[in-house]
N, C-alpha and C positions, 0 to 999 in steps of 0.2 A: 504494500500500500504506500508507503514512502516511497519507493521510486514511483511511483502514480503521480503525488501529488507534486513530486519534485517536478518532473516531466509539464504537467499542467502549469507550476508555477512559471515556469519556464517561456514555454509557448503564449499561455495569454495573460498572466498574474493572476487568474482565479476569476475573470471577467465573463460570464458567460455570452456575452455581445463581443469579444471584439473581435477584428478585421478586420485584415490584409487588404486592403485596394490595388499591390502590387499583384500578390499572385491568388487574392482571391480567401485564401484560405480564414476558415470560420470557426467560431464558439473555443471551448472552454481548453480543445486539445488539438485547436485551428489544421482541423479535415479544408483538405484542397476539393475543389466540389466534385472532383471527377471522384476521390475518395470515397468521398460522404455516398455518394450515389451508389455503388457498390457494396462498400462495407456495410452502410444499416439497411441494405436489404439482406444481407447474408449474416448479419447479427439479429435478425429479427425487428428491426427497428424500421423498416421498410413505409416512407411517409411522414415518418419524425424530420422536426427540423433540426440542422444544423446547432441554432441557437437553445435550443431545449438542454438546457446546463444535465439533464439528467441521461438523456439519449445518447449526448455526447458523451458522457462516463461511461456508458453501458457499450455503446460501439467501441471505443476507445480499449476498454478491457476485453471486449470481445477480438480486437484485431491485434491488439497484441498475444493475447492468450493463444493465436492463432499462428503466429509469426514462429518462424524457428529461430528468430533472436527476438525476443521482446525488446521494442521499444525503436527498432531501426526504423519505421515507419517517417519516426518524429526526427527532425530536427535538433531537439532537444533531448539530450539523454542523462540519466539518473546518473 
């Protein structure tokens, strides 16, 4: 859970609004939209928004938990 949060604080400070206008990228663990569009449909979250502080946790742990290195996804790492 602490690299989770660390990762989060990283990427957007804990802001579930913010974004990137350069590459787009959004909410709480700033998914690039091509991302988001894939991942919460294959996390179950399929029509969740981006900004939904909670969706974005839940994809987030789901695409790491899924990754055979947790956390490469992200920019920011624990």
């Amino acid at each position: 859970m602490e690299d989770a949060l660390s990762v989060m604080d990283c990427e957007s400070g804990g802001d579930p609004n913010a974004y990137n206008p350069v590459s787009g990228a959004s909410g709480l663990y700033q998914f690039l939209p091509s991302t988001w569009d894939t991942s919460s449909v294959s996390a179950g979250w399929a029509g969740a928004d981006v900004f939904d502080g909670e969706a974005n946790i839940a994809v987030a742990a789901w695409l790491s938990a899924a990754s055979t290195s947790p956390w490469d996804q992200w920019s920011c790492k624990p």
